[in-house]
N, C-alpha and C positions, 0 to 999 in steps of 0.2 A: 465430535470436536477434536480428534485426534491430528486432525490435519492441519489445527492452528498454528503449530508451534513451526513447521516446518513450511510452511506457504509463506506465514509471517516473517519468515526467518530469510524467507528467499526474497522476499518484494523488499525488505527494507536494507539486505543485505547492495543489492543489484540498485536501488533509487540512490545510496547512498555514494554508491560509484559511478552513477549517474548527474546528479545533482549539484547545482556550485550553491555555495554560501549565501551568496548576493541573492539567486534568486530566491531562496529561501526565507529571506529578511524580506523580500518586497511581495513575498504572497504574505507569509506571517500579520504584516504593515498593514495590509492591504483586506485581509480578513480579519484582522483586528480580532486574533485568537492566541489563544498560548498554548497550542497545539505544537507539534514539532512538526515543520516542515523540511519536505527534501531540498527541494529546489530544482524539481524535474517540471517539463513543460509538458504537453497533450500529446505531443506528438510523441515523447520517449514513453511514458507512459503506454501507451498504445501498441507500439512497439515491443514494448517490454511483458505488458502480457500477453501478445501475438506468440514470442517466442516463449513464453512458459508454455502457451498451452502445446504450441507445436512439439515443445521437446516430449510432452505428452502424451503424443498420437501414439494411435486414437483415443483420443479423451470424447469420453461419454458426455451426458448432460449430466448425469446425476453426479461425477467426479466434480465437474466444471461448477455447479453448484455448492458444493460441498465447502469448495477452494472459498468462493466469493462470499459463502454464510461466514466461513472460518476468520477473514477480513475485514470483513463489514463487523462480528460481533468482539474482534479484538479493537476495534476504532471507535466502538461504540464505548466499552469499557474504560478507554481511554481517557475518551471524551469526558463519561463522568467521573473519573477520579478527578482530574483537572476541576471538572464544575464544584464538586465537593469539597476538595481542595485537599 
């Protein structure tokens, strides 16, 4: 899990310079979560880890993995502090 701090670091870094406000309130709105939202759409998303991974190359599966376990279990975390509150 070494790699959370700096993958996490990088996605939220680059969505937040990505991202406007407004759309953030109308996914927020919209999935009726208290989660923090960017405000990035599919298509920057998509984009956006197209060029991580390219800056990467060659990125293995097990790197690529790694990244997405590191991701998924800091959102996950997240998720339930928020539920916990």
């Amino acid at each position: 899990m070494r790699a959370v701090k700096p993958v996490v670091a990088h996605f939220d870094a680059r969505f937040r310079e990505l991202g406007t406000a407004a759309r953030a309130a109308g996914a927020k709105a919209y999935m009726k979560s208290e989660l923090r939202f960017h405000g990035i759409d599919a298509a920057q998303l998509r984009a956006e880890c197209a060029a991580f991974c390219a800056a990467r190359a060659p990125l293995t599966r097990a790197a690529l993995v790694s990244y997405v376990d590191a991701l998924v279990a800091f959102f996950k975390a997240r998720a339930r502090r928020i539920a916990h509150g």
